[in-house]
C-alpha positions as CSV (number, residue, x, y, z in Angstrom):
1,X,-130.0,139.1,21.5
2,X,-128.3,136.8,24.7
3,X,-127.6,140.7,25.9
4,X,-130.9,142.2,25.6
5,X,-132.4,139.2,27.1
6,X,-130.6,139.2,30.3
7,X,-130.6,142.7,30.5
8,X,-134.4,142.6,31.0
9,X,-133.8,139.9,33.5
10,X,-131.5,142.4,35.6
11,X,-132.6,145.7,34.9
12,X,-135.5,147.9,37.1
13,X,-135.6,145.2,39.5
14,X,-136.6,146.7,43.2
15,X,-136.9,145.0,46.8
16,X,-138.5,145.5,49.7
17,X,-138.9,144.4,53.6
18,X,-142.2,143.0,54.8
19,X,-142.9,142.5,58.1
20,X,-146.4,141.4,58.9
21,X,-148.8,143.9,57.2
22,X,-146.2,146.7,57.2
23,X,-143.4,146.9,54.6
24,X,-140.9,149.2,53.2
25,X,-140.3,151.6,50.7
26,X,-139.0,150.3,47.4
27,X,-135.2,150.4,46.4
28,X,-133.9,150.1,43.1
29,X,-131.3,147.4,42.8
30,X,-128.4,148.5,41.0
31,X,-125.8,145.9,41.0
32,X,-126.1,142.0,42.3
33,X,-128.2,138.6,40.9
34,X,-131.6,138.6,42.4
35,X,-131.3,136.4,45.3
36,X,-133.1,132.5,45.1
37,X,-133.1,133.0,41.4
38,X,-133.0,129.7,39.1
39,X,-130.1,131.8,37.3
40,X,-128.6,133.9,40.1
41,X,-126.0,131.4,41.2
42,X,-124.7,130.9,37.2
43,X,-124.7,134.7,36.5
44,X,-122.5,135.3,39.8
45,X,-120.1,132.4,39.0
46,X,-119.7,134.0,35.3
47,X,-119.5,138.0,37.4
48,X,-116.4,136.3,39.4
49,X,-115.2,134.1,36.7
50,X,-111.9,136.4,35.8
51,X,-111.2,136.5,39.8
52,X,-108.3,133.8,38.9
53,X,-106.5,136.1,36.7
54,X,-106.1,138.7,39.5
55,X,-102.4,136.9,40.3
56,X,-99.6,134.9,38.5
57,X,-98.5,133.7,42.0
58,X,-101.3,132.6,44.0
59,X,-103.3,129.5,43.4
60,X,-107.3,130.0,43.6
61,X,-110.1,127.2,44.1
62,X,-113.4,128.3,43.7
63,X,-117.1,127.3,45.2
64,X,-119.7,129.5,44.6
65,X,-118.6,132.6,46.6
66,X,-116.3,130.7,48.7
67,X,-112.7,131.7,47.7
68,X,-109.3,129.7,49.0
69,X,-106.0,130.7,47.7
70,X,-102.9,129.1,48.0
71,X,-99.1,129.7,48.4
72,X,-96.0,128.2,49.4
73,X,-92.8,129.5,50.2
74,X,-89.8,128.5,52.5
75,X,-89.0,132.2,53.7
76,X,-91.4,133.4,56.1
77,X,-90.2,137.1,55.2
78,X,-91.0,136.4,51.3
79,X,-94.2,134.5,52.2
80,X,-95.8,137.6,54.3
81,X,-94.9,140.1,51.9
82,X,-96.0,138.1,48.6
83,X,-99.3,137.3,50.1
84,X,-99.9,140.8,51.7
85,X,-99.3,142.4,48.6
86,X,-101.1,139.9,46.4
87,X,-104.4,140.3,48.7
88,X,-104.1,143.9,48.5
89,X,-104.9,143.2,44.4
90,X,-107.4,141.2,45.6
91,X,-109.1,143.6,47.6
92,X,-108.9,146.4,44.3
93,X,-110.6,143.5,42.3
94,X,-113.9,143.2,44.2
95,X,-113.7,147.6,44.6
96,X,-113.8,147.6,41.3
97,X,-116.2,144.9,40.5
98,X,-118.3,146.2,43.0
99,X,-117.5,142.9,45.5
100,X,-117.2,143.0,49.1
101,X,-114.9,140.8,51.7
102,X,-115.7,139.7,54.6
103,X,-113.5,140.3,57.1
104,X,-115.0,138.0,59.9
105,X,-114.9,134.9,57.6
106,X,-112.1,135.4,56.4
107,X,-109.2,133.0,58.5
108,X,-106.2,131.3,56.8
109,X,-104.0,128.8,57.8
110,X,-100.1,127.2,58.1
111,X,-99.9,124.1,56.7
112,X,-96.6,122.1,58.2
113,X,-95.3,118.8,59.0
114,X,-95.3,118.3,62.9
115,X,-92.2,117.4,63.0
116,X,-90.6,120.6,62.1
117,X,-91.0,123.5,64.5
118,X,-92.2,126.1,61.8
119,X,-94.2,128.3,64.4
120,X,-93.5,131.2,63.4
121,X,-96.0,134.6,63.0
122,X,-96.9,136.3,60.4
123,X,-99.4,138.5,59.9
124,X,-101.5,138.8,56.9
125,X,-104.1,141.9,56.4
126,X,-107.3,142.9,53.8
127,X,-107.6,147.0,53.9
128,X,-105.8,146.8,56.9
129,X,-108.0,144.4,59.4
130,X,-105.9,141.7,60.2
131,X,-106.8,138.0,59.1
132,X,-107.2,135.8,61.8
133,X,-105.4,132.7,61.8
134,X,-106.8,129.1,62.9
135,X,-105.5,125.6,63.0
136,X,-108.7,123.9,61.5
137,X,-111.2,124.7,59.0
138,X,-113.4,123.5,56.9
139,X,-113.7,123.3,53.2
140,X,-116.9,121.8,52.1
141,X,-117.4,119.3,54.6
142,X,-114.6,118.6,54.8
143,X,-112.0,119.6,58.9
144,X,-108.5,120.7,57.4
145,X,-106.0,120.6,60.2
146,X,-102.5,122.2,59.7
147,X,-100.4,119.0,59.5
148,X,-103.2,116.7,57.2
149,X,-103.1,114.4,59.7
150,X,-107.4,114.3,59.1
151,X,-107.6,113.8,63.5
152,X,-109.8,116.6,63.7
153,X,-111.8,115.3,60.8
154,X,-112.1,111.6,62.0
155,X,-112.9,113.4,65.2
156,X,-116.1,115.3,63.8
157,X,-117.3,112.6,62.0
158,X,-117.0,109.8,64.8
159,X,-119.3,112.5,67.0
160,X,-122.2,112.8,64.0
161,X,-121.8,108.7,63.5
162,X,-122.0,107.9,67.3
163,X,-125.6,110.5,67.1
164,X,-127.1,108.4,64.5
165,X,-126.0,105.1,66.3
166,X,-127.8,106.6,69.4
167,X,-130.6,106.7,67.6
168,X,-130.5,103.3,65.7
169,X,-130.1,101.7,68.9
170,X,-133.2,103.0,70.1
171,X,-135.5,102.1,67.3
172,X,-134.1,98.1,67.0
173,X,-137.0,96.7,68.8
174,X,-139.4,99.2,67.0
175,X,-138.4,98.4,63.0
176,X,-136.8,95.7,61.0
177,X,-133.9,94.8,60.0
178,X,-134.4,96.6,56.4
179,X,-135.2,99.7,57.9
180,X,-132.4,99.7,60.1
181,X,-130.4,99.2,57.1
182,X,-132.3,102.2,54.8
183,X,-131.5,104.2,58.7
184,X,-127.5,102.9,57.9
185,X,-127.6,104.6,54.7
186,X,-129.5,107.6,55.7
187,X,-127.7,108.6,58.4
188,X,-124.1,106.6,59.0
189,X,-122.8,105.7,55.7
190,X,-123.0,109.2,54.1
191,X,-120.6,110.0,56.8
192,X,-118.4,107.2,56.3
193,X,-118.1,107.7,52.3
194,X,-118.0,111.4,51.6
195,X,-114.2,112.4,50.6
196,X,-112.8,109.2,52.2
197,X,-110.2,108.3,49.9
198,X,-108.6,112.0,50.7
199,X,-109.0,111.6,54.8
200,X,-109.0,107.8,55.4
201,X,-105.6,108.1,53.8
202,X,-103.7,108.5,57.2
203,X,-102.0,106.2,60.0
204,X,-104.3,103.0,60.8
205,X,-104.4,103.8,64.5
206,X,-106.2,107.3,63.5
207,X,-108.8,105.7,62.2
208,X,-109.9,103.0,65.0
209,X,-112.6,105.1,66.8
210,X,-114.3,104.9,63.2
211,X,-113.8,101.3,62.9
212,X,-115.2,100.3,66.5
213,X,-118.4,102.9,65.8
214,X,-119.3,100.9,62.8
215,X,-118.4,97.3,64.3
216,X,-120.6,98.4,67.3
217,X,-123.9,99.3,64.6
218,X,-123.3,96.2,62.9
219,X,-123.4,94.3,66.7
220,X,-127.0,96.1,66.7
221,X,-128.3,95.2,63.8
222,X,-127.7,91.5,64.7
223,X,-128.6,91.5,68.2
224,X,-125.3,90.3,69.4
225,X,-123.0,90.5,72.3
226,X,-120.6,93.8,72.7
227,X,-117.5,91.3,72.0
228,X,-119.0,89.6,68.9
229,X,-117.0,88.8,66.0
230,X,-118.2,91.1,63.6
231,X,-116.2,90.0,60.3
232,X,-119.5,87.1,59.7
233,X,-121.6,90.0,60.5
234,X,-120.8,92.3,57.9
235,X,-121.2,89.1,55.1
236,X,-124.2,88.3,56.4
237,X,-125.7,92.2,56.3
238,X,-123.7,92.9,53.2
239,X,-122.8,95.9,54.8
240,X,-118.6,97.0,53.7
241,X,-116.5,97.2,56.5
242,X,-115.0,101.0,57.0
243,X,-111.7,99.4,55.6
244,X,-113.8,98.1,52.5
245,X,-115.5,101.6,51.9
246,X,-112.2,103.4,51.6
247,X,-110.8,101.0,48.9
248,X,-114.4,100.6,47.1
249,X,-114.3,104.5,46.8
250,X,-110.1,104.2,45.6
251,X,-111.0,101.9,43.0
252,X,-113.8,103.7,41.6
253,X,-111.4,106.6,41.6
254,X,-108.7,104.5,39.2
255,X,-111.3,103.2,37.1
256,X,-112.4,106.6,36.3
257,X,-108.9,107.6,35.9
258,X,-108.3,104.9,33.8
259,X,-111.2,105.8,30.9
260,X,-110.3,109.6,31.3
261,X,-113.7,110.2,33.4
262,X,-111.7,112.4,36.0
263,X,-111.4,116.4,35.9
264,X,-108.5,117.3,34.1
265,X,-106.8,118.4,37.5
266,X,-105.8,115.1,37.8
267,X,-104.0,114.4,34.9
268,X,-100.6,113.0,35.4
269,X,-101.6,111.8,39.5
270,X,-100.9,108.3,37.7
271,X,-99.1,106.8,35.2
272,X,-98.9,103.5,33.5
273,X,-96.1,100.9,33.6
274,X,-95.8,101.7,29.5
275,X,-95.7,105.4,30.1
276,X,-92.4,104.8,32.3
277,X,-90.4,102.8,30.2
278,X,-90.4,100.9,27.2
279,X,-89.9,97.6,27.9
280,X,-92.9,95.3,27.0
281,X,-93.8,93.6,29.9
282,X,-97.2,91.0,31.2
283,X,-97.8,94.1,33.7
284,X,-96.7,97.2,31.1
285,X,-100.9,98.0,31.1
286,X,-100.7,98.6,35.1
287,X,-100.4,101.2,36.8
288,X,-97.2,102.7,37.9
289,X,-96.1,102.2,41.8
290,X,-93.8,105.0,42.6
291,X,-91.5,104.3,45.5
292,X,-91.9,105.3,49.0
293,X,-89.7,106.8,51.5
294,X,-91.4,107.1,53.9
295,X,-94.3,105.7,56.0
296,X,-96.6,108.5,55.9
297,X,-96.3,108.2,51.5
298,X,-97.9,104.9,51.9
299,X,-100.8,106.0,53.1
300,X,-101.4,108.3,49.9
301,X,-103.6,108.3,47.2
302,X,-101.2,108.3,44.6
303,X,-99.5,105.0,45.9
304,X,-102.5,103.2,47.3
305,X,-104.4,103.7,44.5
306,X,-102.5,102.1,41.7
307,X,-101.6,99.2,44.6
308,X,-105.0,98.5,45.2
309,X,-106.1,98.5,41.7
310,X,-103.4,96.7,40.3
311,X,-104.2,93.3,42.8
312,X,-108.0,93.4,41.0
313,X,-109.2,90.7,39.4
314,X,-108.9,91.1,35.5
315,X,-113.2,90.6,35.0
316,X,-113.1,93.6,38.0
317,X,-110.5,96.4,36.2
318,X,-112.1,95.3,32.5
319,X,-115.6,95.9,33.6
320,X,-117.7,97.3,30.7
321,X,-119.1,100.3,32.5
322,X,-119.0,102.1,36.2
323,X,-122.1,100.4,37.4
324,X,-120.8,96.9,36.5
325,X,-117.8,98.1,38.1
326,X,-118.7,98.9,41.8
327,X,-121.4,95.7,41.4
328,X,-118.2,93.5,40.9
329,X,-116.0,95.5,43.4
330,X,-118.4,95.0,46.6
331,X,-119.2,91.6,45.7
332,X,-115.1,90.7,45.7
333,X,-114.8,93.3,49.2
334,X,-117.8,91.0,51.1
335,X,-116.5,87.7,49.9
């Protein structure tokens, strides 16, 4: 019956091009979703849905028809060849499924420490056409650079932020202060909030540009002097500092991971006190510190997050539901 029914939905469909009072003969369409269609996006995600099982080796994430895959190898010789030959299965996938690559998006990309000089070339190819390879990217809004140092990220957003403060700055004397505030959120606090507990994760000194953009706003809304202390200025606007943002957005995080909220991709990021030994201890609910070596670790989810969640107030980590949650969480970040 499901068959039949979306078999009407695809079959005999035709298309055409219009162009003022003049348009095309008809084509049949004999493969494809129709295009802006309710259901065209779920039936192509369900077409691809066995594009994952192409390779044992490679790692895939998926978005619509955006495809990234992953691998990792210490040999540059083992590297080229694996991935070479795992693209050319790839490649006979979407031939067979009827699929086409394209060549001009398609870029990939090193990932290193920048300590180690691991410039070396390889050369990676689909049917032939070499891929092109970059040092940034981005992956749903999001600038990859080859170390994960998140500069060229910081960068972007600082240029979109400094925009909308240009044009805050220009309607103070023309709205209130609640509209500058409803402009905040429109246009500078997206910015500030999307993914920042993946990029804000990085060296302090990375982030200042960020930190004096917002503490400049903030000087705006209040009508006060560029070398204003700005720390009574955020209380008084209720605004959350930068700083404030990144750990609201981390504790949300563990408090999802703590009720089991979280995609199952993240099991095991954390672990409970309990869960590593099993000695009963005040703190054997909390989450699990791991040790750092080095500097850079610090800066990482997986050991600010159990940090910052762990030095919550009991009423905060207890709260009865998400909402309660991040009501509780800015009101102890602004006090």
């Amino acid at each position: 019956m499901a068959y039949n029914w979306f078999a009407s939905y695809l079959n005999n469909r035709q298309q055409f091009v219009q162009f003022n009072e003049t348009s095309s003969s008809r084509h049949v369409i004999k493969c494809g979703v129709p295009q802006g269609s309710i259901l065209g996006p779920l039936l192509f995600l369900l077409y691809i849905n066995d594009l994952c099982n192409v390779s044992q080796v490679l790692d895939f994430i998926l978005f619509a028809d955006d495809t990234n895959i992953f691998f990792s190898h210490k040999d540059k010789d083992i590297l080229e060849k694996t991935m070479n030959d795992e693209l050319l299965k790839l490649t006979g996938w979407c031939l067979a499924n009827k699929l086409s690559i394209n060549y001009s998006k398609s870029k990939f990309m090193i990932f290193k420490p920048r300590q180690k000089n691991l410039d070396f070339d390889v050369r990676f190819e689909i049917n032939n056409c070499p891929i092109e390879r970059v040092k940034e990217t981005i992956f749903l809004g999001v600038v990859l650079d080859e170390h994960l140092n998140w500069k060229a990220h910081i960068s972007n957003v600082s240029r979109k932020i400094a925009k909308s403060i240009g044009i805050i700055f220009k309607s103070r004397f023309c709205l209130s202060l609640s509209s500058l505030r409803t402009l905040y959120y429109s246009l500078v606090y997206p910015y500030l909030m999307y993914c920042v507990s993946v990029w804000a994760s990085t060296y302090p000194t990375n982030l200042n540009r960020i930190i004096i953009l917002q503490k400049r706003l903030v000087r705006i809304f209040s009508n006060q002097s560029f070398d204003a202390h700005t720390a009574p200025l955020f209380r008084e606007l209720k605004i959350l500092r930068f700083t404030d943002i990144f750990l609201f957005q981390l504790g949300k995080f563990m408090y999802l991971f703590k009720l089991g909220l979280l995609p199952e991709i993240f099991n095991g990021l954390f672990f409970t006190n309990n869960q590593m030994h099993s000695y009963n201890t005040r703190k054997s609910n909390a989450f699990h510190i791991f040790p750092c070596r080095s500097n850079l670790r610090r800066f990482a989810i997986r050991f600010q997050g159990p940090k910052f969640f762990n030095s919550l107030p009991d009423n905060i980590k207890n709260a009865v539901s998400i909402s309660h949650f991040k009501t509780k969480l800015k009101a102890f970040l602004l006090s």
